[in-house]
PAGUDO-590576 format. One line per 2 residues: number of its first residue (from 0); their letters; for each residue x, y, z of C-alpha. Coordinates in nm, 4 decimals, always signed. Each point is the difference from the previous one (the first is absolute). Example, Ala and Ser with C-alpha at 12.3 -4.5 7.8 and 13.67 -1.06 7.14 Angstrom:
# PAGUDO-590576
0 = as = +1.2300,-0.4500,+0.7800 | +0.1370,+0.3440,-0.0660
# end
This chain:
# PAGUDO-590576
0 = xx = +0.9934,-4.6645,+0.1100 | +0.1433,+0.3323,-0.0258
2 = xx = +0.1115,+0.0970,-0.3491 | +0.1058,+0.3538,-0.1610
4 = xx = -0.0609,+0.1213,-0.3200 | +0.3564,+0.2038,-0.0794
6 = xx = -0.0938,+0.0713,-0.3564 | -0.3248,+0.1921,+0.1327
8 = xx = +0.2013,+0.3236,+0.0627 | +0.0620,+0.0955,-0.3397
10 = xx = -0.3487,-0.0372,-0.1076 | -0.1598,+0.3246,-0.1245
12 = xx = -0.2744,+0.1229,+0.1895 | -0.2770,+0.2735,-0.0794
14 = xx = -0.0339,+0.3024,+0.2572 | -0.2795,+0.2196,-0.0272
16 = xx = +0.0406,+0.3093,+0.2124 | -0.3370,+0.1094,+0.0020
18 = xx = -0.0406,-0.3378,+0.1783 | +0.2566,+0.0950,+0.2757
20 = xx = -0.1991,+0.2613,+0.0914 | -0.3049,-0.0220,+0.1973
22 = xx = -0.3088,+0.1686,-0.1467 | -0.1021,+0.1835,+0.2988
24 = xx = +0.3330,+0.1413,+0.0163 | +0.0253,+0.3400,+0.0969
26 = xx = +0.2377,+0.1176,-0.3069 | -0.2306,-0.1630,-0.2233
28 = xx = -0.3209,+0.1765,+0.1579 | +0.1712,+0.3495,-0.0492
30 = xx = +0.1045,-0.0704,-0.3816 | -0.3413,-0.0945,-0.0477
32 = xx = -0.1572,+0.2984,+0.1466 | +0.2155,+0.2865,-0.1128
34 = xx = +0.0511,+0.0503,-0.3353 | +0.3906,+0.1887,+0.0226
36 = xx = +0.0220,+0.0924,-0.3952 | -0.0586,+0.3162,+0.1075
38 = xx = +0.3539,+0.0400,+0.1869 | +0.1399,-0.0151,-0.3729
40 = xx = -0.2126,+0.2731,-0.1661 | +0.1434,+0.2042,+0.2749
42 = xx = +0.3862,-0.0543,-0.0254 | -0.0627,-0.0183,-0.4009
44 = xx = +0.1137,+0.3809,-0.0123 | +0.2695,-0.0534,+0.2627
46 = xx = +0.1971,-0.1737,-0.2796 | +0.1965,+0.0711,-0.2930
48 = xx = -0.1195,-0.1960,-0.3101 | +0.3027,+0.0220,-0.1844
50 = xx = +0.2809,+0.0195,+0.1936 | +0.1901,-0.2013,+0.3560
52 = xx = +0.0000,-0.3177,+0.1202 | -0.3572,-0.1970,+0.0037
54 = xx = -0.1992,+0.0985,+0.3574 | -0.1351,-0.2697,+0.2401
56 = xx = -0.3612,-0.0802,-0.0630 | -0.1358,+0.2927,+0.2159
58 = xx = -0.3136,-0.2571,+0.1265 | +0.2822,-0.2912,+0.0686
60 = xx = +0.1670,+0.2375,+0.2379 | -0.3214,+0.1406,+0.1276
62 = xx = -0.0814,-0.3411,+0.0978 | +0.3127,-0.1104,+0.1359
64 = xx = -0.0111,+0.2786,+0.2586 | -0.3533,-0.0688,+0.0739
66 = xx = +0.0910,-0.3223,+0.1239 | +0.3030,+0.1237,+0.1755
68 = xx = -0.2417,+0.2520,+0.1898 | -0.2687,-0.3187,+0.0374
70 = xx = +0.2501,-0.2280,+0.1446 | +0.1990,+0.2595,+0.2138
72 = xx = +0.3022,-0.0408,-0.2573 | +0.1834,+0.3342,+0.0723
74 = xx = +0.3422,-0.0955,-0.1657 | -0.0358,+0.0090,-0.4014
76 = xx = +0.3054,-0.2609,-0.0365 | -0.2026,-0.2450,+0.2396
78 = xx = -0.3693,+0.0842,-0.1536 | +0.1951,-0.1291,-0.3391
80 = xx = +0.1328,-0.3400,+0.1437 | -0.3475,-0.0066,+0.1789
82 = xx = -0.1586,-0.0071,-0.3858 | +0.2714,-0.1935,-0.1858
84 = xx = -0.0957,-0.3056,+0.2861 | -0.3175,+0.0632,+0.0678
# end
């Protein structure tokens, strides 16, 4: 007999993203291997501390076109969808 459970969509259900991504992953590898804090003490002086808007995090944006040059991304609107879905 066939039956559906209709009240089963509105359950809540626990994500984990490290789960989502495998740990052989080649993202995950590279995070793990280079340590990027450095990118910051570089910018640091780059920036005014007291004054303007608040920057990007200089090693988020590193990364982001890391991947973009990884994955052949060479639009920066597209490399953004890419890593809002992906």
């Amino acid at each position: 007999m066939f039956r559906t459970n209709p009240s089963r969509e509105f359950q809540p259900e626990t994500v984990n993203i490290e789960d989502l991504v495998p740990q052989d992953h080649l993202l995950r590898k590279i995070n793990e291997t280079i340590d990027f804090s450095f990118i910051a003490e570089k910018c640091r002086p780059l920036y005014c501390q007291d004054n303007g808007r608040p920057c990007i995090d200089p090693v988020m944006l590193f990364k982001m076109l890391l991947i973009g040059y990884l994955y052949g991304i060479r639009s920066e609107r597209r490399l953004i969808e890419e890593i809002r879905v992906n």
